[in-house]
N, C-alpha and C positions, 0 to 999 in steps of 0.2 A: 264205896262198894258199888259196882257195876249191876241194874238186874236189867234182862229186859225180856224179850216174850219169843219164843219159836214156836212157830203156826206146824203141828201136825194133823194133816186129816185139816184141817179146818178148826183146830181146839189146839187153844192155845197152851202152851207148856213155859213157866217160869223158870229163869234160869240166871246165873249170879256167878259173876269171877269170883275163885278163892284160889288161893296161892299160884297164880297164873295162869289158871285152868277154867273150864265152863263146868259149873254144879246143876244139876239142874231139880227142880222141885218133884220130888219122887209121887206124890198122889197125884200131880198134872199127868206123868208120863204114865201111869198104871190106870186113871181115868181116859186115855187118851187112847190107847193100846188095847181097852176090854169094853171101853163104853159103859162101867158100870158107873148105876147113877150114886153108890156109897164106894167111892174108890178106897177110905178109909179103912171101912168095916172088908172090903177085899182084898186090903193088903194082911190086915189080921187073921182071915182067911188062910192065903197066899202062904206066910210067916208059919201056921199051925200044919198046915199041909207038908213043909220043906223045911224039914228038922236043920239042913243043911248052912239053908237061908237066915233059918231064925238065928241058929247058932253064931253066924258070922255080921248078923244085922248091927252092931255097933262099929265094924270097919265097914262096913258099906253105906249104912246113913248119918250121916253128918248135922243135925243143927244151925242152920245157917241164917245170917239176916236177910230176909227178902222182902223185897217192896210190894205194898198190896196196895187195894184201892182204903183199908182203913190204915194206910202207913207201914214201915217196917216190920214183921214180924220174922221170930226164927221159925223156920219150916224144916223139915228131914230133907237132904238134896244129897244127889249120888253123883260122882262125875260118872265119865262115860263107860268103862269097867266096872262098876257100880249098877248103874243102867241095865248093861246087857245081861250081868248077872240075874237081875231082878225078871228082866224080860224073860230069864231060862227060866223061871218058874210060873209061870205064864200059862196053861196048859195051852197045846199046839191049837189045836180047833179057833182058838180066840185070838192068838197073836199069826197064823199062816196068813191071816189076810193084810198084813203087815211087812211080812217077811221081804217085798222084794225090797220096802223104803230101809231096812235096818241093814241090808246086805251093803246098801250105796254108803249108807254111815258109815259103817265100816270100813268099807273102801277109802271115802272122805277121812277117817281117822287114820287113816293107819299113814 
């Protein structure tokens, strides 16, 4: 298994092939996106806030092995549908200053 590191902002965001696709480690991407320094506890946040979110949060995060500096561990990772979803719950104020890098993803995905 493939991991390796995307530089957003200057903060790095973990990310792993699974079934031919980029996964990437969902607390990198919501620490990355809000600056919060317990991205953890803001995703639990996040989840309580977006009944929606919580409701659908086992097709959206995954389990995955990912390489760390203490070795492999499984970590939650969203492919890129996943991601964006995650990012819609984001309140606007903390991810607008984002918005124009996730418009190019976008672009780059599609």
């Amino acid at each position: 298994m493939e991991t390796s590191i995307a530089v957003f902002r200057g903060k790095g965001i973990r990310k792993t092939i699974h079934k031919t696709e980029w996964w990437f480690v969902i607390v990198d991407v919501v620490s990355a996106l809000t600056d919060s320094i317990n991205p953890s506890g803001y995703i639990k946040d996040m989840r309580r806030r977006d009944k929606e979110l919580s409701k659908g949060w086992g097709q959206i995060a995954t389990p995955l092995s990912v390489q760390t500096e203490g070795g492999p561990q499984r970590m939650n990772c969203a492919n890129t549908e996943g991601i964006f979803r995650i990012i819609q719950s984001i309140p606007s104020a903390r991810r607008r200053r984002h918005e124009h890098g996730r418009n190019t993803c976008i672009q780059n995905y599609k």
